[in-house]
N, C-alpha and C positions, 0 to 999 in steps of 0.2 A: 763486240765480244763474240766468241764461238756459240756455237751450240751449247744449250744446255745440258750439263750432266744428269742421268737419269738416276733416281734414288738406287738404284742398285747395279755401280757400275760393271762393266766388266774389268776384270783385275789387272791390274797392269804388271810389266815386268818386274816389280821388285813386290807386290803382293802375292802373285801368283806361285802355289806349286808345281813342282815337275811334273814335267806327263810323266808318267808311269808309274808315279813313286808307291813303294810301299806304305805300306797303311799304317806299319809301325812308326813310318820316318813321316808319312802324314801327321801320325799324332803329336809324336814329339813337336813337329815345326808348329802348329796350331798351340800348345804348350808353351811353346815358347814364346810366341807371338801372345797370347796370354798374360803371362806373367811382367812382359816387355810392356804393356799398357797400362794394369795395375802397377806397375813401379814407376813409370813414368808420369801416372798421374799423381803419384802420392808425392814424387821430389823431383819431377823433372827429369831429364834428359839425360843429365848427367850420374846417373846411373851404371856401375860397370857393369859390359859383360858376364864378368865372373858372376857377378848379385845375379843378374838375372838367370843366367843358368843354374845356378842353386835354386834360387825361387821355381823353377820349371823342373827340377828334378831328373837333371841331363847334365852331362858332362862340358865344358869347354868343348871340346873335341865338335860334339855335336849339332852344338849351337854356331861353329864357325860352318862346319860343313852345310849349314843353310843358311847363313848369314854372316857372307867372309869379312864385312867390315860394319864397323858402329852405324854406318849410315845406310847399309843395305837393311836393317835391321827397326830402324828407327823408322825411316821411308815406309814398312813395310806395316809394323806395328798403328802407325796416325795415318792408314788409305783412308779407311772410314769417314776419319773425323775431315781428312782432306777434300773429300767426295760432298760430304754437307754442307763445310763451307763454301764451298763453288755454288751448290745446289741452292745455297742461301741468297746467296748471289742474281742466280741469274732470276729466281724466285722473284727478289726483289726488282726487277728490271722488266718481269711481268706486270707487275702492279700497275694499273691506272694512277693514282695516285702517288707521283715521285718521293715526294716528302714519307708518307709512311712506306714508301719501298725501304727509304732510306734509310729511316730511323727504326723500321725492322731489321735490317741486315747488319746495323752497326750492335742493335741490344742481344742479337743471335750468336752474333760472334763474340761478342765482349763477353757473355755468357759462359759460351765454349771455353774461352780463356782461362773463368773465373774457376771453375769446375772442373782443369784439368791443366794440372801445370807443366804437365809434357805439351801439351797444343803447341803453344807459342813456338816452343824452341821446334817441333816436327814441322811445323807449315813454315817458319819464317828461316830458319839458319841455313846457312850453304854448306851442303853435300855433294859433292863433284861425282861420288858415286852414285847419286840418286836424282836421275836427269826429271823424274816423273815430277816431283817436289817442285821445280823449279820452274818447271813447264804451267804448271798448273798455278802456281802462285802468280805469274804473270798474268795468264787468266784474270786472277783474281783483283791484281790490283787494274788490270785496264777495265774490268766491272766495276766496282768502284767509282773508278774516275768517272763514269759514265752514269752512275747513279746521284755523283754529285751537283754533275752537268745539269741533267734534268732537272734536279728541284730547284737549282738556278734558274734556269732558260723558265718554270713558272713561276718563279717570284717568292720560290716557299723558302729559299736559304737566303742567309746574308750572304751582299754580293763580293764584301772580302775573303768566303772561306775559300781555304785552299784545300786541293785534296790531299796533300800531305798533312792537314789537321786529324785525318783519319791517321793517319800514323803516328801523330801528336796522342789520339787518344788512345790507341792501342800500347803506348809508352805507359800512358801513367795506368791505364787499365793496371798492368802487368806489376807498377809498383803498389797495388793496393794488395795485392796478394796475402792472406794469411794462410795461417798453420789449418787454422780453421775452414771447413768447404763453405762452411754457413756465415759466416764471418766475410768471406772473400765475393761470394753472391752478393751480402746487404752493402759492401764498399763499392763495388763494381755498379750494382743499378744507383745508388746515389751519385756514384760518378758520372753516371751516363746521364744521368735527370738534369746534373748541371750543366753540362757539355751541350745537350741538346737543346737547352733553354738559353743558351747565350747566343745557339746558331740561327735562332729564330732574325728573321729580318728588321724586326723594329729592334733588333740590340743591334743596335748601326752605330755603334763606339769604336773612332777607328780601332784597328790592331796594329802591334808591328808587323814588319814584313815576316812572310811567313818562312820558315826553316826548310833547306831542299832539302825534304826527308823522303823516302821510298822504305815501301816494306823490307826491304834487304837491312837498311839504319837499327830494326829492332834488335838484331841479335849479331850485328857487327862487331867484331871485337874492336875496344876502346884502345886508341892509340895513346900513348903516354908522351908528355910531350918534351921535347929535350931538355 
């Protein structure tokens, strides 16, 4: 896995403001980018443009001229959260001990999830406009994979899990979700207590084979079938 990301990265192209910009179109874009957080965390993603530029107290107009599509906007809104989770990542990949890297980075992100219901859909969906998203998500899952390795190759995971089981648990994370934040916290770490208690090694009950799932599966659109 690359280098670690530093808590405070430098911004990339789709966070970053213009050079030069005025201070006025500084503030609107920071406004904006604002209001795009809080809305996303309260319903997700799917939130229109129009909402958010109401809620930031700016025109249409204004919020395209910084933000010409849903994805440059979205990209730009979850840097932060996207920066942590890497950060989390490679964090855990520091640790001496594989196992609590492990089971740090999965309770940190399931967390993140729990707590913000735009995350999922910012880090995980596909943005063709938002090369940074995608780059960095691969990051995230060849960390992963490598955090899984470890506490295998010491004997601390069952020797059937797969590393698409992280993406098994990031599914149902996301179906415990409530309306409530306090509500979706207490279902998320209960979920994660059970999850991590089956992965222990003496729960040596085979499984089925496990599902080729990859982080991209979480927010793929569901094909209907003929």
């Amino acid at each position: 896995m690359p280098a670690g990301l530093s808590r405070n990265p430098t911004p990339t192209a789709s966070d970053a403001p213009a050079p030069g910009q005025r201070a006025d179109a500084r503030n609107n874009r920071a406004r904006l980018l604002r209001a795009a957080r809080e809305a996303y965390a309260l319903d997700g993603t799917g939130v229109s443009s129009s909402a958010i530029a109401r809620r930031a107290g700016v025109g249409a107009a204004t919020l395209y001229r910084h933000f010409p599509t849903r994805g440059s906007l979205i990209a730009a809104a979850f840097s932060e959260q996207l920066a942590e989770c890497l950060a989390t990542v490679d964090e855990a990949l520091r640790d001496e001990d594989p196992w609590r890297g492990l089971r740090t980075a999965l309770t940190k992100v399931c967390m993140m999830q729990a707590q913000d219901r735009g995350f999922s859909a910012a880090f995980l969906a596909e943005f063709p406009d938002a090369p940074d998203i995608r780059r960095e998500r691969v990051r995230a899952e060849a960390g992963l994979a490598r955090l899984v390795q470890r506490a295998k190759d010491a004997g601390q995971l069952r020797r059937d899990f797969d590393t698409s089981d992280v993406t098994l648990l990031l599914l149902a994370n996301n179906g415990v979700l409530r309306d409530s934040p306090a509500d979706s916290v207490a279902a998320s770490r209960r979920l994660l207590a059970y999850f991590l208690q089956s992965c222990h090694p003496s729960a040596d009950t085979p499984l089925p084979t496990p599902a080729p799932l990859h982080l991209d599966d979480l927010y793929r659109p569901r094909r209907r079938s003929e």
